[in-house]
N, C-alpha and C positions, 0 to 999 in steps of 0.2 A: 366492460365492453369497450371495445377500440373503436372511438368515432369515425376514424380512416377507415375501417371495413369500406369493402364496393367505391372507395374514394378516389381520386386521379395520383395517381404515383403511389399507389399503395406499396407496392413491392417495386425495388428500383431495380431489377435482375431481370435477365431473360428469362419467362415463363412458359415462354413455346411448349417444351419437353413436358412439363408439365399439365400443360390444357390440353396437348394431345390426346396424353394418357387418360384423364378424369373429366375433362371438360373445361368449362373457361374460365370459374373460380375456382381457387387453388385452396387446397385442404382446409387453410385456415379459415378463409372464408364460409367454406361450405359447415365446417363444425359450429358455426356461431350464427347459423340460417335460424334459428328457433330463439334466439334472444334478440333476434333483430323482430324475426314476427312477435314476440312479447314487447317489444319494444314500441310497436307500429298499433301494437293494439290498446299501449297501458299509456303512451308518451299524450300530453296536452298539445292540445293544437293551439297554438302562441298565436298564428296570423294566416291568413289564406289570401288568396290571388286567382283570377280566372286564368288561365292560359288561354291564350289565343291562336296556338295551332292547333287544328286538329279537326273533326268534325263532333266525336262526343264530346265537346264541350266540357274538360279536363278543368279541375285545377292543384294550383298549389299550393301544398302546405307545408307550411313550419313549426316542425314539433320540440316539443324539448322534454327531457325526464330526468330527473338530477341537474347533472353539468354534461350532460351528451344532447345537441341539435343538431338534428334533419331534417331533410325535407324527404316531400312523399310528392306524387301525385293521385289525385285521389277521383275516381268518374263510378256516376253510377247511371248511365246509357241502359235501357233495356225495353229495346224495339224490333219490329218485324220490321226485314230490309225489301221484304218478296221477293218471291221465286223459292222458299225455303230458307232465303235468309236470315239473320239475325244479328243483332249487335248488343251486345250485354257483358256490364259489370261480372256476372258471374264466370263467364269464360275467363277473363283474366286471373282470378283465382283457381279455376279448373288448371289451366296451362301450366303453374307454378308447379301444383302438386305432380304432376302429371310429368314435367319434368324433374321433378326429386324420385320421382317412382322411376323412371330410365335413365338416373344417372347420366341426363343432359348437362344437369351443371350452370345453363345459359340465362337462365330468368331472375330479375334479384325479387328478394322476397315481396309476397305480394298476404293482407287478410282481408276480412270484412270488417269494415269502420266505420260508423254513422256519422254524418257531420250535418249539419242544419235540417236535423229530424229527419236525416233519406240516410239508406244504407247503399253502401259503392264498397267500390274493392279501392286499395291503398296499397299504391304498390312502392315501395323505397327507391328513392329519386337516386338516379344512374348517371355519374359524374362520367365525365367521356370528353375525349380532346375532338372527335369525329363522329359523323353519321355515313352510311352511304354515300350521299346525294354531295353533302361536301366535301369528301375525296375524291367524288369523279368530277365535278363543276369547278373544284379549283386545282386538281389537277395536283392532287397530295401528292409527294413518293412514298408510297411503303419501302422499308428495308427489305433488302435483298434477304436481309434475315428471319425476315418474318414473313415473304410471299407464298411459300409451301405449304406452310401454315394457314395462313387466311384463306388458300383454296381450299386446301380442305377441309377448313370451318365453311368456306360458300357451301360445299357440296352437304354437309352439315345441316344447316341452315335450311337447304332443298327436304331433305328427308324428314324436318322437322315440320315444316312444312306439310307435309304428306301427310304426316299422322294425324294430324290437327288438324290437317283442311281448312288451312290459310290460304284463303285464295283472296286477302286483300294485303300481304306485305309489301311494307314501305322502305324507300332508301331510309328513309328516316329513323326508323324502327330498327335499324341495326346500327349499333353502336359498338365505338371501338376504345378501348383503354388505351393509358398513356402507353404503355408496353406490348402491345398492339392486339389485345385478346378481346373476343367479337361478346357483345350481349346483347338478346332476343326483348325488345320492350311491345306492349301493344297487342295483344291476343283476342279483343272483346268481338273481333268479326270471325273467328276460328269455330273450330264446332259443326261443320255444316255436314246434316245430316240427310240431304235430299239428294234425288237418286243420283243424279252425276257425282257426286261428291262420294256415293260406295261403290261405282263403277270405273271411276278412273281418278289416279292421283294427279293431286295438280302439279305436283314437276315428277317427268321420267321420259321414257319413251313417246309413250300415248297419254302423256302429260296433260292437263290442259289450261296450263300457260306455255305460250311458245315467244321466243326472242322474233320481236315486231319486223327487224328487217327481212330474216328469212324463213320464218317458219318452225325453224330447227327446234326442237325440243331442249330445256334445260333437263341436262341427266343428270342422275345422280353416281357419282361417278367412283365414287370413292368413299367407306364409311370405316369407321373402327368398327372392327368383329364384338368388343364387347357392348357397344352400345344397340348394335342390330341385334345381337342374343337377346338382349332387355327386353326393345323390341318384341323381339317374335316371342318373348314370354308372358305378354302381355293376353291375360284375361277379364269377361266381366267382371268376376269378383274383385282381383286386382284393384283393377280402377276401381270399380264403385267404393270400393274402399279408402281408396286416395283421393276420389274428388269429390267426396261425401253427396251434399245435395247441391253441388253446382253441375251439375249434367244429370241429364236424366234418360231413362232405360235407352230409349231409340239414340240419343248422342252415344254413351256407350258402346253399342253394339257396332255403332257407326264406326266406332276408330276398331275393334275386334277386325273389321273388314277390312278395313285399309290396312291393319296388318299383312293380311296375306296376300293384297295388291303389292305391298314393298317388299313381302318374301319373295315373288314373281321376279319382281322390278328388277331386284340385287342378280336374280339366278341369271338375269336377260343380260346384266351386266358382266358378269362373271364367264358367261359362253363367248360374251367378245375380249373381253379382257383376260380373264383366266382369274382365280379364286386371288391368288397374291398380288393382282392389279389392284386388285378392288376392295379387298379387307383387310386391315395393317391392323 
């Protein structure tokens, strides 16, 4: 196993062309997703740390298995936020699968790991030169080579959103590689399954988060055709099958619905844009 996996200057090449196509780890990556999770679940935890951002109260950890160490972050958060809300360890592992099941590509491997007699998800610690929050506050340049791209990873990132019913993402929470490719950390507030959350997506049209200055709707503007197919192929069995017992029947059925709020979503796009605006 390649300790560099998911590491900062993994591959020294433009990858764009490639994330496009399949998402934002590149083949090799995504083929050694199951010896990292063997990895995350057989490696000795060496030494742990609280982390201090956050609000679930995260930390982390330093593993080691042979002559390979990493670190993990590791939370096991699982509370009622109200209003239908929730916060819990098990979405974070729901989310992983969930995007192996639609070939997102964007979440690095996450399992179930016990550590001082409580069980939490442990998800493999995500090396990144940037977050959101610090390319806009200090005012990073992306390359002109890589703008096209990270928009339509934004709009990516919205639709992701959608499915999952993240209505609590963070500039923080999106992270960006040395070669400029986006990855999704942080899902234990996703999942929501109460009634606004199966009547309207929270980015689109009738969105419900809107850009604070004017109201305007974040749309989603643009997606690859083969990852909305995945999408719209998404059934209970499906999932239940991918997210085993981290979600349960009514979360389920919940993302079933938001399917065909984002079949809508796309069509509403498509009549302003036209079918080749909107699906590359």
């Amino acid at each position: 196993m390649d300790k560099k996996i998911f590491g900062i200057g993994l591959f020294l090449l433009s990858l764009v062309s490639v994330a496009r196509a399949s998402g934002q780890f590149v083949p090799q990556e995504i083929a050694q997703r199951e010896q990292w999770e063997e990895y995350l679940l057989s490696a000795e935890i060496v030494r742990a740390e609280p982390l201090k951002q956050g609000v679930t109260k995260p930390w982390k950890l330093y593993l080691k298995k042979g002559d390979i160490e990493r670190t993990a972050a590791w939370k096991n958060v699982d509370k009622g936020l109200g209003g239908g809300a929730r916060d819990s360890w098990k979405y974070e592992i729901a989310a992983y699968r969930l995007d192996k099941l639609i070939g997102l590509n964007t979440v690095p491997p996450v399992v179930e790991k016990e550590f001082r007699k409580k069980v939490g998800a442990l998800s493999l610690w995500v090396d990144s030169n940037y977050n959101q929050r610090e390319i806009m506050e200090q005012r990073i340049k992306i390359p002109e080579s890589a703008q096209e791209h990270l928009e339509d990873m934004g709009y990516i990132c919205r639709l992701w959103g959608c499915l999952i019913a993240n209505d609590d993402p963070t500039q923080e929470n999106i992270r960006y590689t040395e070669d400029w490719r986006m990855i999704f950390i942080d899902h234990s507030r996703a999942f929501r399954s109460d009634k606004e959350y199966v009547k309207r997506l929270v980015f689109g049209i009738n969105g419900i988060k809107r850009y604070q200055a004017d109201g305007k709707p974040f749309l989603i503007r643009r997606v690859p055709r083969a990852l909305f197919e995945r999408i719209r192929g998404l059934n209970p069995a499906a999932i239940k099958q991918a997210v085993g017992p981290y979600l349960n029947d009514r979360e389920i059925q919940a993302i079933v619905v938001r399917v065909n709020l984002i079949e809508n979503e796309i069509a509403e796009m498509v009549k302003l844009y036209g079918e080749a605006g909107v699906l590359y």
